[in-house]
C-alpha positions in Angstrom: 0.0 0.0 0.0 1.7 3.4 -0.7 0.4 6.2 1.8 0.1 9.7 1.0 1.4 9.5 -2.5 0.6 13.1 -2.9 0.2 15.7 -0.2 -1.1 18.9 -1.8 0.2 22.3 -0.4 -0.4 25.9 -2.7 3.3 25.5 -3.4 3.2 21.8 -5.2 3.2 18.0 -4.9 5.7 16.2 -2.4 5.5 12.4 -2.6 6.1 11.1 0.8 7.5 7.2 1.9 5.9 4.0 0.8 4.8 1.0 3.8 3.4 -2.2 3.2 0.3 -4.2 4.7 0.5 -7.7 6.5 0.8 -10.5 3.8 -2.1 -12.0 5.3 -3.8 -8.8 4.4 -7.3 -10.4 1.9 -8.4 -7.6 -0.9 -11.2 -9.6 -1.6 -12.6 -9.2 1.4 -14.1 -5.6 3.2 -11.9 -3.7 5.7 -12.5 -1.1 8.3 -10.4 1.9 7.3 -9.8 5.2 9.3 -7.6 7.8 8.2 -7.2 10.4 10.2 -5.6 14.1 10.1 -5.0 16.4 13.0 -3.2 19.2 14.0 -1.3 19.1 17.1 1.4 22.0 18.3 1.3 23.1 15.1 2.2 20.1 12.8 0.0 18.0 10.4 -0.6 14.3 11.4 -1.7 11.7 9.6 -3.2 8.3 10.4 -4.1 5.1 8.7 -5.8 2.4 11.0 -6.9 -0.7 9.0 -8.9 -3.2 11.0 -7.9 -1.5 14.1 -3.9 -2.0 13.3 -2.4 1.1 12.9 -0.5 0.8 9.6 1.2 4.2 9.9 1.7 7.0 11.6 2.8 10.5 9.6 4.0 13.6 11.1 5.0 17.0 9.1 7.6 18.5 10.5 6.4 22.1 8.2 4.2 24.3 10.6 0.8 24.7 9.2 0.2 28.3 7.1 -3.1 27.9 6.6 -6.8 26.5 8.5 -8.6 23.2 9.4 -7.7 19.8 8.0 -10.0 17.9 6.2 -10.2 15.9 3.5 -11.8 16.4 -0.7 -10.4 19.9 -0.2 -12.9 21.2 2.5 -12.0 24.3 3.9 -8.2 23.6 3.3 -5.4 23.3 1.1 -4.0 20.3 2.9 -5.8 17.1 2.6 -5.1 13.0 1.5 -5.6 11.5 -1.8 -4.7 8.4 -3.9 -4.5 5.8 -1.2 -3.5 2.6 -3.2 -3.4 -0.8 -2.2 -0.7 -2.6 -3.9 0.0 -6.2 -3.8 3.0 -7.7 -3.1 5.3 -4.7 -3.3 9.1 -5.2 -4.4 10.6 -4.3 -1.5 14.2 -4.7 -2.5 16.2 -5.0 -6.1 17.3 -8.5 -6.0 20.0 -9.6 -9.1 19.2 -12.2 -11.3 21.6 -14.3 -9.8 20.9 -13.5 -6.5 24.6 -11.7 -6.2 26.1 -14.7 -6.0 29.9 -15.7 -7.5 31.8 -19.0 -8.4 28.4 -20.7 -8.5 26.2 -21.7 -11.8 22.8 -20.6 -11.0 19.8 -22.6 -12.1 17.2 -20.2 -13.8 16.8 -16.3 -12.5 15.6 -15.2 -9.5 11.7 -14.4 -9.5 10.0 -12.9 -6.2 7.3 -14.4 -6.6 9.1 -18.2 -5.9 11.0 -19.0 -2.7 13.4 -21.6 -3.9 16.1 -22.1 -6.1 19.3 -24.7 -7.1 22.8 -23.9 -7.4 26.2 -25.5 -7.6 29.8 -24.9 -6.2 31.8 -23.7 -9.9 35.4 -24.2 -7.8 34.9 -26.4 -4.3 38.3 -25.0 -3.7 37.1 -21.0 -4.0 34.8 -19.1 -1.7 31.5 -18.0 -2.5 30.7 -14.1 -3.1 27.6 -12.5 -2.6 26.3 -8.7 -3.9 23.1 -8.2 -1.1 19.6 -7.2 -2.4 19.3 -3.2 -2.2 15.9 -2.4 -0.2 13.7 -0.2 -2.0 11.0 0.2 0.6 11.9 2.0 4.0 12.4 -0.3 6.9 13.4 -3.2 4.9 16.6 -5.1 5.8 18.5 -8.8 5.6 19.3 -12.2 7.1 21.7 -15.0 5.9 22.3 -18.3 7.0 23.9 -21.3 5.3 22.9 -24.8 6.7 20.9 -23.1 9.7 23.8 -21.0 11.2 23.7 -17.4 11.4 26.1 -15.9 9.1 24.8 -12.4 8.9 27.7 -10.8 10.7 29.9 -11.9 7.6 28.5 -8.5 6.0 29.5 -5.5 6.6 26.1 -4.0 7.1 23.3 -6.1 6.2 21.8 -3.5 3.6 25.6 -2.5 2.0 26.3 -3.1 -1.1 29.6 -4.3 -0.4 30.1 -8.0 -2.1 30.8 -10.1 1.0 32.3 -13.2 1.1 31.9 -17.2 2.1 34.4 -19.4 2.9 34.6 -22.5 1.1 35.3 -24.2 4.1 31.8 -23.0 5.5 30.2 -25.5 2.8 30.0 -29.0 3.7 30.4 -31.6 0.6 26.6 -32.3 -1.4 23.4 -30.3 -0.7 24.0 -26.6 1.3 20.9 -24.9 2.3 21.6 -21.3 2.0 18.9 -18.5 3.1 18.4 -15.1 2.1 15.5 -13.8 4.7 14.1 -10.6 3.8 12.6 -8.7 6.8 9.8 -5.8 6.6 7.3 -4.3 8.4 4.9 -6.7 6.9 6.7 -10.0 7.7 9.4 -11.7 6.8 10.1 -14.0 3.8 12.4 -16.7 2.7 14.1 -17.3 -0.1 15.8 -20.5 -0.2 19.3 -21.1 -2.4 20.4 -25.5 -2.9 24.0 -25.5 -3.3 25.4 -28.4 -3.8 29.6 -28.7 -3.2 30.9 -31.4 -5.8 32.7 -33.8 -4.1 34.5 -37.1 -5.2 34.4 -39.2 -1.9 38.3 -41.3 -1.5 37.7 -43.6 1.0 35.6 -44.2 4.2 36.6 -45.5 7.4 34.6 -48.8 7.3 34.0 -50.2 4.2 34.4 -53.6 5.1 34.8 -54.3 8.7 34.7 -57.4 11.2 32.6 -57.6 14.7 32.6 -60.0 17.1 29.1 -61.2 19.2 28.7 -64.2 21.0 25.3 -66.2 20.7 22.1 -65.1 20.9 23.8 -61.0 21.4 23.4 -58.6 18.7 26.3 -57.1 17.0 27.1 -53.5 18.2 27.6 -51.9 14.8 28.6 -48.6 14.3 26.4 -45.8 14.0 28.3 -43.8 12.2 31.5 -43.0 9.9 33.9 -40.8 8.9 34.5 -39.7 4.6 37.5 -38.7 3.6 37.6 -36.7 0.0 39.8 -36.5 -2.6 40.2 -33.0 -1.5 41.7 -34.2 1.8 38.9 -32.9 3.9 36.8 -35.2 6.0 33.1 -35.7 7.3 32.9 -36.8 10.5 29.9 -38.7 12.1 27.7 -39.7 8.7 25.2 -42.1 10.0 24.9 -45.5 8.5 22.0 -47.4 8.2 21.6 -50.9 8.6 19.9 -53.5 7.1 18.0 -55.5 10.0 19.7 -58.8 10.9 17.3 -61.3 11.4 17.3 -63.1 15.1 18.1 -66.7 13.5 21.4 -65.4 12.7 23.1 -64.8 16.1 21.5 -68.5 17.5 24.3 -70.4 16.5 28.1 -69.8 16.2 29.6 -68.8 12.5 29.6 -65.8 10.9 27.2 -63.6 8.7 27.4 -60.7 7.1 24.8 -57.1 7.8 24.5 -54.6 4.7 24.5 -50.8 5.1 24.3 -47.4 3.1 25.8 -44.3 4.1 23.6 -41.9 4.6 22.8 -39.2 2.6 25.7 -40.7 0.1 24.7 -44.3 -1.1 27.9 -45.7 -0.6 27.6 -49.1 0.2 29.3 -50.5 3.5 29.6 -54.2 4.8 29.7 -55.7 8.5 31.3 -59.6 8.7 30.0 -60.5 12.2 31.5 -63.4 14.0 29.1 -64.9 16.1 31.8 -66.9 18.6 30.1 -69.8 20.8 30.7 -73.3 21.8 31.7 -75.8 19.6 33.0 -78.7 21.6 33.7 -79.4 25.5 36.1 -82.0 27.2 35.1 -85.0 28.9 35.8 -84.8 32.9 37.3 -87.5 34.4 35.9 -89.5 36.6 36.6 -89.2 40.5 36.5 -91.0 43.3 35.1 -90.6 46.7 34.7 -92.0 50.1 31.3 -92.5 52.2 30.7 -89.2 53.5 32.9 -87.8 52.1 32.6 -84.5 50.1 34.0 -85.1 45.9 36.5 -82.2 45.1 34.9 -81.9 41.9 36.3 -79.8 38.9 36.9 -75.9 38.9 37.8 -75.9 35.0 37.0 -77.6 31.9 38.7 -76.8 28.8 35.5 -75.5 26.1 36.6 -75.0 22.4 35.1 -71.6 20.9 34.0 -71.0 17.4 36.2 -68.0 17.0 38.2 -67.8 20.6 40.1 -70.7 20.2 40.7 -73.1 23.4 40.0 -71.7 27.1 40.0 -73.1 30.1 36.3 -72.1 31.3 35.5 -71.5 35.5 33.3 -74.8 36.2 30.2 -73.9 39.1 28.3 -76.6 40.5 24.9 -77.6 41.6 25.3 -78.2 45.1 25.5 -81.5 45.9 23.0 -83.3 48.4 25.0 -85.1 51.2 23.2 -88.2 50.5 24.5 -89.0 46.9 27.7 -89.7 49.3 26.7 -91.0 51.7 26.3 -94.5 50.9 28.4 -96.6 48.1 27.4 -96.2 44.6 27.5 -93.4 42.2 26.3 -90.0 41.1 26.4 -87.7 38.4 27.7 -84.0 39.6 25.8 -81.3 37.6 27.2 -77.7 36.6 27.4 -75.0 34.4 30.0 -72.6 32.4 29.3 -68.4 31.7 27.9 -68.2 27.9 26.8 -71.7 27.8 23.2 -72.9 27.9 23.9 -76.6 28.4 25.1 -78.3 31.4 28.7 -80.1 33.0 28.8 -83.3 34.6 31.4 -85.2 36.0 31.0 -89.1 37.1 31.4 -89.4 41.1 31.7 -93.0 42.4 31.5 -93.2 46.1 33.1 -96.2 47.8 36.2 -98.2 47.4 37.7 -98.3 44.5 41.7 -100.2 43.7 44.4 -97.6 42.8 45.4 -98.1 39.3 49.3 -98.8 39.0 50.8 -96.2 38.4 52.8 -96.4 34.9 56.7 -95.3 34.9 57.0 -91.6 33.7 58.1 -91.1 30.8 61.6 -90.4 29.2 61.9 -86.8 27.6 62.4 -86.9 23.9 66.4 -87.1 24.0 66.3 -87.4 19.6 67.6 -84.0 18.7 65.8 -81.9 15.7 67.0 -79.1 14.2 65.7 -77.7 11.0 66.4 -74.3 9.4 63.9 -72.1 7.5 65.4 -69.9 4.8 65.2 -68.7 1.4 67.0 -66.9 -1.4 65.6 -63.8 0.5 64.4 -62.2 3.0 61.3 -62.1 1.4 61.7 -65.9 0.7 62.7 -66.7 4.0 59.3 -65.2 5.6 57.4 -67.2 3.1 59.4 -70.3 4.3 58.3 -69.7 7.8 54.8 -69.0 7.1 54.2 -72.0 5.3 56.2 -74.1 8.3 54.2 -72.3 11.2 50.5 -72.4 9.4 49.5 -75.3 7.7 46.4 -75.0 5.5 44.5 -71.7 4.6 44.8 -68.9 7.3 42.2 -66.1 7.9 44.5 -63.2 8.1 48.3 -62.5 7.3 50.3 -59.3 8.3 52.4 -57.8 5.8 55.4 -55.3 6.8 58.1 -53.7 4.9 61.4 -55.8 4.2 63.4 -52.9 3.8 62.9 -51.4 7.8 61.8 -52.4 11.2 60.2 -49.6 12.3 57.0 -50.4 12.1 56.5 -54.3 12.4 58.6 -54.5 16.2 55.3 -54.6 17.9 53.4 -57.1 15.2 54.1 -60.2 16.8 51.4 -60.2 19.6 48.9 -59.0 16.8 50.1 -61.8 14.6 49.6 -64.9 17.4 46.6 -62.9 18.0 45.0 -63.6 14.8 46.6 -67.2 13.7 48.6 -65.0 11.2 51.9 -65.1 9.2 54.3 -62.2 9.2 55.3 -62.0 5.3 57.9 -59.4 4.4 57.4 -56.9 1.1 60.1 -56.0 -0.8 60.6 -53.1 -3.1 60.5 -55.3 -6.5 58.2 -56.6 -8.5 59.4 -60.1 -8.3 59.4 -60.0 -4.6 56.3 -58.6 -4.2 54.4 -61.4 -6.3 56.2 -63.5 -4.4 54.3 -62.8 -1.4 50.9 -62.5 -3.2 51.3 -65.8 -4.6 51.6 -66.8 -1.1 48.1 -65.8 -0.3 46.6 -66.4 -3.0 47.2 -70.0 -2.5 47.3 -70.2 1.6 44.5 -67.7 2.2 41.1 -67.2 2.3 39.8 -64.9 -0.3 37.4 -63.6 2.9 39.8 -63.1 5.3 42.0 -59.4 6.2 45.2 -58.3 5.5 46.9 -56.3 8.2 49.3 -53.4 6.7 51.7 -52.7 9.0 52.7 -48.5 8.4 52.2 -46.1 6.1 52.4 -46.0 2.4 56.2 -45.1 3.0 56.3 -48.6 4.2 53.9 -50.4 1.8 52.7 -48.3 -1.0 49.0 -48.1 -2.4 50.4 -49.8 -5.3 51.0 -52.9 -3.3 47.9 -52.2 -1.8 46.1 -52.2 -5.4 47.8 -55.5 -6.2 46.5 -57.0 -3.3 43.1 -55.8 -4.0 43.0 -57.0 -7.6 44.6 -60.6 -6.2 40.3 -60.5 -4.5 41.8 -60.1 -1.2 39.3 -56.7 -0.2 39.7 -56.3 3.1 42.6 -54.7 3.8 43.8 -53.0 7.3 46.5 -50.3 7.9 47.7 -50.0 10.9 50.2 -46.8 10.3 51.3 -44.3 12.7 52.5 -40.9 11.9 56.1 -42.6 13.7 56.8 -46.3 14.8 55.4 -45.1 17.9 51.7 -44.5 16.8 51.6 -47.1 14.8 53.1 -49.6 17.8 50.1 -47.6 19.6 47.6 -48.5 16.9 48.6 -52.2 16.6 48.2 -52.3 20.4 44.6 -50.9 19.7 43.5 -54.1 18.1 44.9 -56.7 20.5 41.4 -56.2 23.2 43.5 -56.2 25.5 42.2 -56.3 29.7 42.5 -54.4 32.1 45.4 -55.4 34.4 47.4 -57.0 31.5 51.1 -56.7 31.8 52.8 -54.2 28.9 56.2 -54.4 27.5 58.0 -51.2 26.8 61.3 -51.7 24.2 63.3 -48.9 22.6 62.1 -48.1 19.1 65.5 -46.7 17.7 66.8 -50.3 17.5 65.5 -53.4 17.1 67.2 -56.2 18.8 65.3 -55.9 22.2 61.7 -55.7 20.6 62.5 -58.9 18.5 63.9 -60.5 22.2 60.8 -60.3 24.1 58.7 -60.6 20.6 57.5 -64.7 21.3 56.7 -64.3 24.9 54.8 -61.1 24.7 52.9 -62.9 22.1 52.1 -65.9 23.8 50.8 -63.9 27.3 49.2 -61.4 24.5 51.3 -58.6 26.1 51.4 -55.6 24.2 54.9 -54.0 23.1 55.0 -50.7 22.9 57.7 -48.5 21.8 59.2 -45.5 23.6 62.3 -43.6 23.1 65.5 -43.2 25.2 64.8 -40.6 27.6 60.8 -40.2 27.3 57.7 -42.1 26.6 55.1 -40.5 24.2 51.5 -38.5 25.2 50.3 -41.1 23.5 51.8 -44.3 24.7 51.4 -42.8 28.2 47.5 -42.3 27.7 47.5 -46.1 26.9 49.4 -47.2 29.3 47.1 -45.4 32.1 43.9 -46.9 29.8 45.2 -50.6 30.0 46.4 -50.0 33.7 48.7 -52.9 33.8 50.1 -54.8 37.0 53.1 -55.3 35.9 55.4 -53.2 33.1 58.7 -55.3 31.5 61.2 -52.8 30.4 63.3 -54.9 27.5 67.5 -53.6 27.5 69.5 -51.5 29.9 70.1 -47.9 30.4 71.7 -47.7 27.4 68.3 -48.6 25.3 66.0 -47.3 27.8 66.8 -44.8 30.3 65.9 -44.7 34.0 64.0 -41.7 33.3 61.1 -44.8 31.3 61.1 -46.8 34.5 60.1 -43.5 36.7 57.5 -42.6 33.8 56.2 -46.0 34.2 55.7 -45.7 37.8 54.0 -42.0 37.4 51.4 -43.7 35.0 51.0 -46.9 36.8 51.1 -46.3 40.2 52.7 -49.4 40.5 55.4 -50.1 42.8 59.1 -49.8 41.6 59.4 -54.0 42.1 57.0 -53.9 39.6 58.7 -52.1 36.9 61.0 -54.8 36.1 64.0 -54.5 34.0 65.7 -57.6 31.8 68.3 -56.6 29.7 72.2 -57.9 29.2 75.5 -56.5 28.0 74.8 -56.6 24.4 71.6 -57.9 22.5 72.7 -61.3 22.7 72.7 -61.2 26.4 69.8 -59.6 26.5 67.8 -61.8 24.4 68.9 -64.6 26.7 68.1 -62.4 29.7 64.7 -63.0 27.9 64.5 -66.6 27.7 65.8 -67.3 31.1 63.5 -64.7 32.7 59.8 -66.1 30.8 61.1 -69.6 30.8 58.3 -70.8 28.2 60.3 -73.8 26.7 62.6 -76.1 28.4 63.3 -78.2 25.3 62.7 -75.5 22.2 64.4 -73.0 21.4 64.6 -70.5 17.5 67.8 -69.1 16.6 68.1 -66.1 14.3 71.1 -63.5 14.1 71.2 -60.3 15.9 73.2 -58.5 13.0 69.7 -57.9 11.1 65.9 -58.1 11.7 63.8 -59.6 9.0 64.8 -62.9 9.7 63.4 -62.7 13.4 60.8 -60.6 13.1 59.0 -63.0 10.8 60.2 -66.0 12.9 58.5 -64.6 15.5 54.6 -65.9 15.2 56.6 -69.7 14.5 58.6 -68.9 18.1 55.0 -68.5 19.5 53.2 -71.2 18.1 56.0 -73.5 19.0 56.1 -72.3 22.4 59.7 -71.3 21.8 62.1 -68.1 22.8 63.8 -66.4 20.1 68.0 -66.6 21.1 70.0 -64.0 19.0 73.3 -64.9 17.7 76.1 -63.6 16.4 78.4 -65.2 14.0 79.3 -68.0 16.9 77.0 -69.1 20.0 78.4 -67.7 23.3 79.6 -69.4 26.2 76.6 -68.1 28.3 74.6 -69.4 25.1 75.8 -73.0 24.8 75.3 -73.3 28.8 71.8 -72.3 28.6 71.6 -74.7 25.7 73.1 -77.8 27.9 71.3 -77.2 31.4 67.7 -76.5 29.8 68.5 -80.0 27.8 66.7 -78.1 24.7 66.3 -80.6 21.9 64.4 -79.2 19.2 66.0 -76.3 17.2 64.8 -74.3 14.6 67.3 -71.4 12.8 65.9 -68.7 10.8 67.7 -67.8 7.9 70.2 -69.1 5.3 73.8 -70.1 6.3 74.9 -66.3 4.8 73.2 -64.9 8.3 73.4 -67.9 10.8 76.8 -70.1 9.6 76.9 -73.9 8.8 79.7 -73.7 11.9 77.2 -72.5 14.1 74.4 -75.1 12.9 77.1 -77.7 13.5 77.7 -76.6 16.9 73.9 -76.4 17.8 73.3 -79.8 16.4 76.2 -81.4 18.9 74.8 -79.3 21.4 71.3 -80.8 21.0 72.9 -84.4 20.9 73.9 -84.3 24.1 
């Protein structure tokens, strides 16, 4: 509605201001309207009251020259005229384009429609905008882009000055940006879809493995992160599940749940392992007397789908004291956590002859010595795979041949998952080596674990791998040999209270010591430097709150200033901080095997001069229940009498006669004969 379009004075016409009425204002339907004109202290006022709102208020500032106020020019010279009702009134001068650079705008802008599309021209540039320019008094501006304020990133909301968005402020696809245009009348909306071209690079589960036991759903996650080609990230993108049906999780083996990240329909997968019981031991009979009370079983050893062979707690009924109390016999009844069946265990009461006893057997005195080499590192590795894991495996770890720095602390991973350590090499010939490998002792289904970055093992192995049909595939990669000993950690579950072994990670004798035994208790090795553990190991070591911390190597390798670290974080008393190290790292890896004691009659032999040769004989060491002894180009004194009073028959050496001599071999072998 324009008010007062003309005022008429004896002197001329003088347009005065245009206001607006509420949108919800209906023409087609009659109004109350008062308009009213005054004089007061000298000045002309005018009024216009629709409905009882009062749309305006107008007051002359010009004392009045001449009579009364009134209106169709009765006894005045001042009075209203052409009162117009307009409908929807520009208020402001909007481009056709809405103002806005580096974007291709779908169509022109029209009032008269609130929405519009609109994409990103350069992801990598920001956005400019040129604001509307009010035409009608009173009107101004809001912006937001995806429901935050961004207002204050103009000047003045009205100015004219281009302002600018950061490309940063745009998250990848569909951006909801919002020019609100605010009058006396109401506000209103007009809505800009800009979508950010994006080219996602990878996810952070694509295809990942969760463990359940029977008759428990999965926990899967709710979310993941996207990474772009770009190198920016989305964090927390919901995933939606496919629903898993109940008959799935009744029985132990594994299935697989479907997914789609939201908003992007990428595709994910779950492999859930359903773990449960597949077979329990017999117990033996026992025997009791009348009125007497059977000590009955406190363990039972229960084979798992997935967790392998434990020794499971045993709780019994209670049993009645007259099933003893007379001769005969009874069946005790009990039960295991996780298991829905029941354990029983024969009781006979009464007399019963001793068996006699047979005469104990005589240790294996036959001595056995076999080596495990190649042409190769590489080779080598392969040799010991295929001697320590007969059949297909599930998973294998793969580390760089060409350093140590980021497969010290794979071991305890490796016996973790029943896996080989295979060594990459740089060429082409050695790196089909080790794919060969897999291809013909793996399961297509299974996971390969990538020990570092793609300094380590580059994406073009990684590609190899992938077009060999192996597709899930793991990196565990740190931005140093510390993180990425921190992220192998990560995956080993380990409990709280569980002992931790700290090693130096500037060398790699000690870490390749301790690397069997940590494996077989599952303790995880983590790497520190000299002088100082890392933020980040420190933080880990407080989360796993161990009872005990083994420090591998003397001062020289790890400083005192470690141990006090280590009791800081732990709390732990200084007797449990324990040290074992030697005067070189032959010493010390004996230190090691006299210190765990795992093997009385096993032991693996590898030399100290290098580390692929160990650190892929490491998940055989385990397996075999053997420490790792390094050597140097002869065995020690201290070394051949460990050899003689632990009686060790059985011998493996790692390597080919370039690393460990055919002298040595020779020496071992009569060492073992005796």
């Amino acid at each position: 509605m324009q008010k007062g379009s003309h005022k008429h004075t004896k002197d001329g016409d003088n347009d005065y201001a245009l206001t607006a009425l509420p949108e919800e204002f209906d023409l087609a339907k009659w109004h109350h309207v008062q308009i009213s004109a005054f004089a007061d202290s000298g000045k002309f006022n005018v009024t216009l009251i629709i409905d009882g709102i009062q749309i305006f208020k107008y007051t002359d500032t010009n004392p009045l020259t001449y009579g009364g106020i009134g209106f169709g020019g009765i006894d005045t010279t001042n009075y209203i005229d052409n009162v117009e009702i307009v409908t929807n009134p520009q208020y402001a001068v909007y481009d056709s384009k809405l103002g806005l650079g580096n974007v291709e705008f779908a169509g022109s802008f029209n009032p008269d429609y609130p929405s519009y599309n609109a994409t990103i021209t350069d992801p990598t540039k920001d956005v400019t905008i040129i604001p509307p320019q009010p035409v009608i008094e009173g009107t101004s501006f809001k912006y937001s882009l995806n429901d935050a304020d961004i207002t204050d990133l103009f000047a003045d909301a009205n100015s004219i000055t281009p302002a600018t968005i950061p490309a940063s402020s745009f998250v990848n696809g569909d951006n909801k940006f919002i020019i609100t245009q605010c009058t006396a009348a109401g506000n209103r909306d007009y809505m800009v879809t800009i979508k950010k071209p994006y080219t996602v690079d990878h996810i952070d589960i694509a295809t990942e493995t969760f463990n359940t036991t029977v008759g428990k759903a999965p926990v899967l996650p709710a979310s993941t992160t996207l990474y772009f080609t770009d190198g920016t990230q989305q964090d927390n993108v919901p995933i939606v599940w496919s629903k898993i049906g109940p008959s799935l999780m009744m029985t132990p083996g594994t299935f697989e749940v479907n997914g789609t990240v939201s908003g992007y329909n990428i595709p994910v997968t779950a492999k859930v392992n359903v773990d449960g019981v597949i077979s329990i031991d017999k117990l033996p009979p026992i025997v009791t007397g009348i009125g007497v009370a059977p000590i009955l079983a406190n363990s039972i050893n229960v084979n798992y789908k997935f967790g392998g062979v434990k020794a499971m707690p045993i709780t019994f009924d209670t049993v009645d004291p007259s099933l003893y109390a007379q001769q005969g016999t009874f069946m005790a009844v009990g039960h295991i956590d996780g298991y829905d069946g029941v354990i029983t265990q024969l009781v006979t009461v009464g007399y019963v002859p001793e068996p006699t006893p047979e005469p104990p057997s005589e240790p294996d005195t036959n001595p056995s010595l076999t080596r495990l080499s190649g042409s190769n590192r590489v080779d080598t590795a392969i040799e010991i795979a295929k001697a320590s894991h007969k059949g297909k495996v599930s998973n294998v770890i793969l580390a760089t041949a060409n350093d140590y720095a980021d497969a010290l602390a794979g071991s305890v991973l490796a016996y973790k998952l029943n896996a080989p350590i295979l060594l990459v090499g740089s060429s082409a010939a050695d790196q089909d080596k080790v794919l060969s490998y897999m291809k013909e002792n793996m399961d297509l289904a299974g996971t390969v674990y990538i020990l570092g970055g793609i300094r380590a093992i580059s994406t073009a192995v990684e590609e190899k791998i992938t077009i060999g049909g192996f597709k899930n595939i793991k990196r565990l990669g740190g931005s140093d040999r510390y993180e990425t000993s921190l992220k192998i950690a990560e995956q080993l579950d380990t409990k709280i209270g569980t002992p931790v072994v700290l090693v130096s990670g500037e060398s790699y004798p000690d870490a390749l010591s301790i690397s069997s035994e940590a494996a077989l208790m599952q303790y995880p090795i983590l790497l520190t430097q000299k002088n100082g553990i890392s933020d980040a190991i420190k933080s880990k070591i407080a989360e796993f709150k161990p009872i005990k911390v083994y420090i591998i190597g003397l001062q020289g390798a790890v400083s005192t200033a470690v141990e006090e670290q280590a009791v800081q974080i732990t709390g732990l008393a200084k007797e449990n901080i324990v040290r074992i190290g030697g005067s070189d790292r032959y010493e010390t890896s004996l230190a090691v095997a006299k210190y765990f004691g795992i093997s009385e009659q096993k032991v693996c032999i590898a030399t100290g001069k290098n580390y692929p040769d160990a650190l892929a004989g490491s998940v055989y060491a385990a397996n075999n229940d053997a420490p790792i002894i390094l050597v140097d180009e002869k065995l020690s004194d201290n070394i051949t009498n460990y050899l003689k009073t632990r009686k060790v028959s059985e011998a493996t050496i790692f390597g080919g006669e370039s690393v460990v001599s055919k002298d040595l071999e020779d020496n071992l072998l009569r060492l073992l004969t005796k």
